[in-house]
C-alpha positions as CSV (number, residue, x, y, z in Angstrom):
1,X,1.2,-41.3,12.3
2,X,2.7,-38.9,14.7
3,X,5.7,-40.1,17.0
4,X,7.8,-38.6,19.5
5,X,11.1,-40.3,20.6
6,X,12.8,-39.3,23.4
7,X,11.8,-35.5,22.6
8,X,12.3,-32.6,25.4
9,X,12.3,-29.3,25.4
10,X,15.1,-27.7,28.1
11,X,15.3,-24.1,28.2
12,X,19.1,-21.5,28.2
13,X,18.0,-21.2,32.0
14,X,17.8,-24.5,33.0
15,X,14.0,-24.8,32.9
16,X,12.7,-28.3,32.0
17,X,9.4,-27.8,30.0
18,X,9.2,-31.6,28.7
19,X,11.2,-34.3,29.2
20,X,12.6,-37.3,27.3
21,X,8.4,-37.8,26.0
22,X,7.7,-41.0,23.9
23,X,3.9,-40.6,22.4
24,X,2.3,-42.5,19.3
25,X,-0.4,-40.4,17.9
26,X,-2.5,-43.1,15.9
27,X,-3.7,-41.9,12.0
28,X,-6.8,-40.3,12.2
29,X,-7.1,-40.3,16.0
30,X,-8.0,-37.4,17.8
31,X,-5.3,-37.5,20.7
32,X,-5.5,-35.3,23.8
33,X,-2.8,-33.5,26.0
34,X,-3.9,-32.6,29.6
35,X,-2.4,-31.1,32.3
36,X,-2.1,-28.1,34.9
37,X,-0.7,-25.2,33.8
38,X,3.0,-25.4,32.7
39,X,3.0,-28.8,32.7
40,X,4.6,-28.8,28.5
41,X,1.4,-29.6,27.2
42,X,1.1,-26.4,24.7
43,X,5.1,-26.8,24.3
44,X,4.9,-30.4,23.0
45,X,1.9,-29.3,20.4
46,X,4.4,-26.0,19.4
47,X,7.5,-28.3,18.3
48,X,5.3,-30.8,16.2
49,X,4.8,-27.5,14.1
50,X,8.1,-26.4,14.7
51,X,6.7,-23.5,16.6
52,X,9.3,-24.3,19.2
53,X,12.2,-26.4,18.6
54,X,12.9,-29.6,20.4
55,X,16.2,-29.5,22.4
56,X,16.6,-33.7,22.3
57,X,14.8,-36.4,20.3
58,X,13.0,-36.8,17.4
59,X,9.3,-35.7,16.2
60,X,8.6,-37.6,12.9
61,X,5.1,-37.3,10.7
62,X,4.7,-40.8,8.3
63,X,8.0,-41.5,9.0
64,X,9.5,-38.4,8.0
65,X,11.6,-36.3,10.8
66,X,10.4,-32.7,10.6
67,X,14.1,-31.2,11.8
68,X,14.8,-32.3,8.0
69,X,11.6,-29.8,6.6
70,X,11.6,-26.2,5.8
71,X,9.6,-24.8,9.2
72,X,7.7,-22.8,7.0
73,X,6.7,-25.1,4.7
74,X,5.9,-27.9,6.9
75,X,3.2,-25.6,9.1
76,X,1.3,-25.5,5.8
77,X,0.5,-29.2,5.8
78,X,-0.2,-28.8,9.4
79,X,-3.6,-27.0,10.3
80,X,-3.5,-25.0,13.8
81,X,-6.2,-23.7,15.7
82,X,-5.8,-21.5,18.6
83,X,-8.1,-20.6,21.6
84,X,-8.5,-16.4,20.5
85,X,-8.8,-17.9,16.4
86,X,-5.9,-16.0,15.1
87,X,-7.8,-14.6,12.1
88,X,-6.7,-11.5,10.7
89,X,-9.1,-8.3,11.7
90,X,-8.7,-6.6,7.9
91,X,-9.9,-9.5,6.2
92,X,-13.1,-10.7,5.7
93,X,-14.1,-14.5,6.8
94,X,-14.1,-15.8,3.4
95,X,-9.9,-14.6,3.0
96,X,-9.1,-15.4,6.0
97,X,-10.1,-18.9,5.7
98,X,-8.2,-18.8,2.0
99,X,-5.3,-17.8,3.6
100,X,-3.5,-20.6,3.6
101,X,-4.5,-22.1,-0.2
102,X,-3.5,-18.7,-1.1
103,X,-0.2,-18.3,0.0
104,X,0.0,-22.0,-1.9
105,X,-0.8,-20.2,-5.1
106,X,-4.5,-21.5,-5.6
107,X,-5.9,-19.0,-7.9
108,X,-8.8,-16.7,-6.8
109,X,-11.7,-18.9,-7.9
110,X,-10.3,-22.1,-6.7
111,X,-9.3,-20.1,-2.9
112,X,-12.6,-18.5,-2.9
113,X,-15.1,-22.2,-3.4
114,X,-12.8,-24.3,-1.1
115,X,-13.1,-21.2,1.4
116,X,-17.1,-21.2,0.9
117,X,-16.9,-25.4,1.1
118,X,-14.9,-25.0,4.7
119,X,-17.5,-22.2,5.9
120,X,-20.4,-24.9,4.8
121,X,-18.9,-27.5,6.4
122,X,-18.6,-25.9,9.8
123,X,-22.3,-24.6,9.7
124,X,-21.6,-20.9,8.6
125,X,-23.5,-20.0,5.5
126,X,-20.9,-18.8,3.3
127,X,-23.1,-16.6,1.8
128,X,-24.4,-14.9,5.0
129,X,-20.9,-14.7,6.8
130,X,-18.1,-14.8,3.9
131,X,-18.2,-11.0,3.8
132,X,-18.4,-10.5,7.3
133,X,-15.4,-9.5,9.5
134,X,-14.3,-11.4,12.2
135,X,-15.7,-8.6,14.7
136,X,-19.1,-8.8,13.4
137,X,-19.4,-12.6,14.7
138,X,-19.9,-14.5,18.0
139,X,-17.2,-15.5,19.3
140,X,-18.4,-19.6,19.1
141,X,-18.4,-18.2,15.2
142,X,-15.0,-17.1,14.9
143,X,-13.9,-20.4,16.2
144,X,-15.8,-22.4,13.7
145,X,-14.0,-19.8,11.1
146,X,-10.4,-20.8,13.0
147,X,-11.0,-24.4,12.4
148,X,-12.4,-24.1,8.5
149,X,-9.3,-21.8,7.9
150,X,-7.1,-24.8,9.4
151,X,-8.9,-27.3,7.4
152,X,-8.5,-25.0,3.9
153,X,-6.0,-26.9,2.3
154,X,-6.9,-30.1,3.7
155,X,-3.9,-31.1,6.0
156,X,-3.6,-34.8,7.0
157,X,-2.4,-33.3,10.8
158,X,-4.8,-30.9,12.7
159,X,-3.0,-29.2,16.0
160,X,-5.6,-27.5,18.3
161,X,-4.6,-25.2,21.4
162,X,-7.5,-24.6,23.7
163,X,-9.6,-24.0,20.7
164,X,-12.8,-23.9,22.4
165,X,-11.7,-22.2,26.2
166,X,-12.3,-19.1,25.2
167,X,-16.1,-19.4,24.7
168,X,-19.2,-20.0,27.4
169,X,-20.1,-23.3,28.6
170,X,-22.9,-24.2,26.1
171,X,-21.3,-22.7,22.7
172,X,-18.1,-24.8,24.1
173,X,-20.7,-28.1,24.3
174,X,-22.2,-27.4,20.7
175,X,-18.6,-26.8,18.9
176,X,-17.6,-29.8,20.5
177,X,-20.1,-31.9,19.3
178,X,-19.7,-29.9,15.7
179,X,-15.9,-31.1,16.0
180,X,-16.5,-34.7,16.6
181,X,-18.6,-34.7,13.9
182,X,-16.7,-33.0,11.5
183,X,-13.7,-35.4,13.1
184,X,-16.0,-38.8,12.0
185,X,-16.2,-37.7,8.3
186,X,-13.1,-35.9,7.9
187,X,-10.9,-38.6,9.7
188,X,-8.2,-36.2,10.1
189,X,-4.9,-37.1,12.7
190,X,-5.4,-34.7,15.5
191,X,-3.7,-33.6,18.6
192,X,-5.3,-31.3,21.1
193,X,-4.5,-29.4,23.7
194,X,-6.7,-28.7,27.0
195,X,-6.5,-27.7,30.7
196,X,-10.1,-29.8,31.0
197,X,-10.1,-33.3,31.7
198,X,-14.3,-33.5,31.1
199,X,-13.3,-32.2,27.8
200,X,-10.6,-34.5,27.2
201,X,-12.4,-37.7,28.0
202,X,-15.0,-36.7,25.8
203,X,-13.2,-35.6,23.0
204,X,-10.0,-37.6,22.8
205,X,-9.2,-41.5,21.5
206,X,-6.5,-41.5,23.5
207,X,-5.6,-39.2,26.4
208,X,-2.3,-37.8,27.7
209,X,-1.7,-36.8,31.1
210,X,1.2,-34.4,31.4
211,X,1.9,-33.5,35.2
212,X,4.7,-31.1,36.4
213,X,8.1,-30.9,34.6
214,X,6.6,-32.3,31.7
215,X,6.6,-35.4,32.4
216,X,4.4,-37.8,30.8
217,X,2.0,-39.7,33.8
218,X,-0.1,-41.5,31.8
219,X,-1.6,-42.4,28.0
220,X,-4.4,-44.6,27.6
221,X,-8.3,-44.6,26.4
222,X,-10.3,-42.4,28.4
223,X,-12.2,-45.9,29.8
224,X,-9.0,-46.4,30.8
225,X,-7.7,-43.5,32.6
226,X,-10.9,-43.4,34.4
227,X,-11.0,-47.0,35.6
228,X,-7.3,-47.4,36.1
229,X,-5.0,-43.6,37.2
230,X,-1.1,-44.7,36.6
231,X,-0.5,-43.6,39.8
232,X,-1.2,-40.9,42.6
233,X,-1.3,-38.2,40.6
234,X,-3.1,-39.4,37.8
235,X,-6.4,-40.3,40.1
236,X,-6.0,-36.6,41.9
237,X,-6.4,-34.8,38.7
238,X,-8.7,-36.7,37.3
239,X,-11.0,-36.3,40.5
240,X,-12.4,-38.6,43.0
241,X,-15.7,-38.4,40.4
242,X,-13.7,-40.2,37.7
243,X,-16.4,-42.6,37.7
244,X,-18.7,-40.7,36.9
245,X,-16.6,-38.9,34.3
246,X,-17.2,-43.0,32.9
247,X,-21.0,-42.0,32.2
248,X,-19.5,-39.7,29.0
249,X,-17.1,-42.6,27.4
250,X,-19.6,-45.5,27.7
251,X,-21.8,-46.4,25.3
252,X,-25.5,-47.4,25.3
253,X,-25.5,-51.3,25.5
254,X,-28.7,-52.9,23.9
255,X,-28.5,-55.5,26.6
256,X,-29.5,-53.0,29.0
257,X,-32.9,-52.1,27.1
258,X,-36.3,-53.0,28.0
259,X,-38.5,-54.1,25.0
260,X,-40.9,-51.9,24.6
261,X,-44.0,-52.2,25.6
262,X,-46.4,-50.1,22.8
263,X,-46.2,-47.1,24.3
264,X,-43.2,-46.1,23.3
265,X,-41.9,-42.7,25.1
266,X,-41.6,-39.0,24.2
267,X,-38.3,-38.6,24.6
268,X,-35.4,-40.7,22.8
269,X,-32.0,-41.3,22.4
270,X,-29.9,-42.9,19.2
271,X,-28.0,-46.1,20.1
272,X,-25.1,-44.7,19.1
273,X,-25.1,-41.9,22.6
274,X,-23.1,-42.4,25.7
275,X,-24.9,-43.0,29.2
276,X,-24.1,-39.5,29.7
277,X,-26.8,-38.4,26.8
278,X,-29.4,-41.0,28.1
279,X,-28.8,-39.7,31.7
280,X,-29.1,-36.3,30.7
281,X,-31.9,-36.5,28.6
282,X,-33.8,-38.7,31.9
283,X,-32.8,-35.6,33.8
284,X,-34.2,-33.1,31.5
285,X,-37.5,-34.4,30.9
286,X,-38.1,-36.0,34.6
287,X,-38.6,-38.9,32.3
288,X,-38.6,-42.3,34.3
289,X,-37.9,-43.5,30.8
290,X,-36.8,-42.9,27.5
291,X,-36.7,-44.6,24.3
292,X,-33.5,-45.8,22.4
293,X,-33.6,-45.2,18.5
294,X,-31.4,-46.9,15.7
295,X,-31.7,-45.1,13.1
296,X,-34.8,-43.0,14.1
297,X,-36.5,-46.2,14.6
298,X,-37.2,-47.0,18.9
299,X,-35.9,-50.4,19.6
300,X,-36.4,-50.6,23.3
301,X,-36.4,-48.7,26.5
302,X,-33.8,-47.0,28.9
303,X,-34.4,-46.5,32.7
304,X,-32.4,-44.9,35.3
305,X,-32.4,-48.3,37.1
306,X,-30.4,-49.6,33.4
307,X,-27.6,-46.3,33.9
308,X,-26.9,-47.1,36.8
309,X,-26.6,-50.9,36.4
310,X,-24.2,-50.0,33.3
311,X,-22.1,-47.6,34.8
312,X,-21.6,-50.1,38.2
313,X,-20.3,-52.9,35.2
314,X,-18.3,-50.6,33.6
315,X,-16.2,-49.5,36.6
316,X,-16.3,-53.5,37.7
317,X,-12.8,-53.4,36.5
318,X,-11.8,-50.9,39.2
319,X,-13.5,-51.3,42.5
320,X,-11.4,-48.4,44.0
321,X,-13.1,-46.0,41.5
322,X,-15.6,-43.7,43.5
């Protein structure tokens, strides 16, 4: 658990960059800061590490207040990724993602297989790419090194700043996807930072919408946010397409299926996809339908007609959303 009480952040020259925030970050959630730019959203993320220091309140991790820790020692439990990675140019992949177990004292061998286990783990083969230097890789590579080198020596807390804004549209989909499901076995307490709000309703438990002054607007379940904006500001940022921005954070509902009928489609889904994948995967295929797997077995049939009758029952609950 992750709270902030009453914490801001005011500057010598007056300059409010957050004010008086109250936030729960939930163990093992992946929680999501949103805003325009300067809004405090990066600030906030700096002064759980310590990176900047709070000016008022308290930021407390399991109950313990971090003004109480050694700065230096506490950003070693805390695992930071950044959107340009951060690794170090003279190293190779393999130290860099040691870096951290090594400057705990790990000795060589043990640094060395928890660095090739991290590289593994976030689909490099350590073997192929340990040697390497951070130049010689894509850039969608040298984030998936960022994140194993935050992960090294297993931190319960995970900070992320932009850490996927600095690559093209479809590496940013694919390291997403590689996130959330390194997120569902790792189970680590997360808190991100993004300037995207498709990006934060499909990544985040919970969302936080920062506006101007940092000030906190609103922080609920993407669903949530979507259906229901706090207020005025809330439903401009999140766009007047919020509901479609619903399709990405609702699920397939079996109800919605038709049985199948013995011809069971080309194309398929797993149960476990939003509307979103379903919708996507009708579009791809100019499919008028598409099957619906649970556990690679087809257990009925979606339709275009069945999206759209979910997504007009999900937004039921606000009949202002577009």
């Amino acid at each position: 658990m992750i709270r902030l009480v009453g914490v801001g952040k005011t500057y010598a020259d007056g300059t409010v960059a957050v004010q008086e925030l109250d936030l729960d970050v939930p163990p093992g959630a992946l929680v999501v800061l949103v805003g325009p730019s300067g809004c405090g959203k990066s600030t906030t993320l700096k002064m759980i590490n310590r990176l900047i220091e709070p000016t008022a309140g308290r930021i407390l991790i399991d109950g313990e207040d971090i003004t109480d820790s050694d700065p230096v020692a506490l950003r070693r439990r805390i695992g930071y990724v950044i959107q340009q990675t951060g690794l170090f140019p003279h190293q190779s992949v393999r130290a860099n993602v040691a870096t951290v177990p090594t400057l705990l004292g790990w000795d060589r061998s043990r640094a060395k297989a928890r660095a090739d286990e991290l590289l593994e783990l976030v689909g490099l083969d350590p073997q192929q790419y340990g040697g390497r230097y951070p130049h010689q890789l894509s850039g969608g590579q040298r984030q998936r090194v960022g994140v194993a080198r935050a992960l090294a020596a297993d931190p319960p807390v995970l900070l992320m700043d932009e850490p996927f804004g600095a690559v093209d549209p479809l590496v940013r989909t694919r390291l997403q996807d590689e996130f959330l499901r390194l997120q569902r076995d790792l189970g680590k307490t997360v808190v991100m930072v993004t300037h995207d709000i498709d990006e934060a309703v499909r990544m985040g438990d919970m969302v936080a919408v920062f506006a101007a002054g940092g000030r906190l607007a609103q922080y609920a379940e993407p669903a949530h946010l979507l259906g229901a904006p706090a207020d005025d500001f809330v439903a401009d940022f999140v766009g007047a397409s919020r509901g479609l921005r619903r399709l990405a954070v609702t699920p397939i509902d079996t109800a919605d299926l038709e049985p199948l009928d013995g011809s069971s489609p080309t194309h398929s889904v797993a149960v476990t996809d939003s509307l979103e994948d379903a919708l996507a995967t009708l579009l791809r295929q100019d499919e008028d339908r598409i099957a619906v797997t649970r556990d690679g077995q087809p257990i009925g049939v979606l339709t275009p007609t069945a999206v759209h009758r979910a997504l007009r029952r999900s937004v039921a609950v606000d009949p202002a959303t577009p």
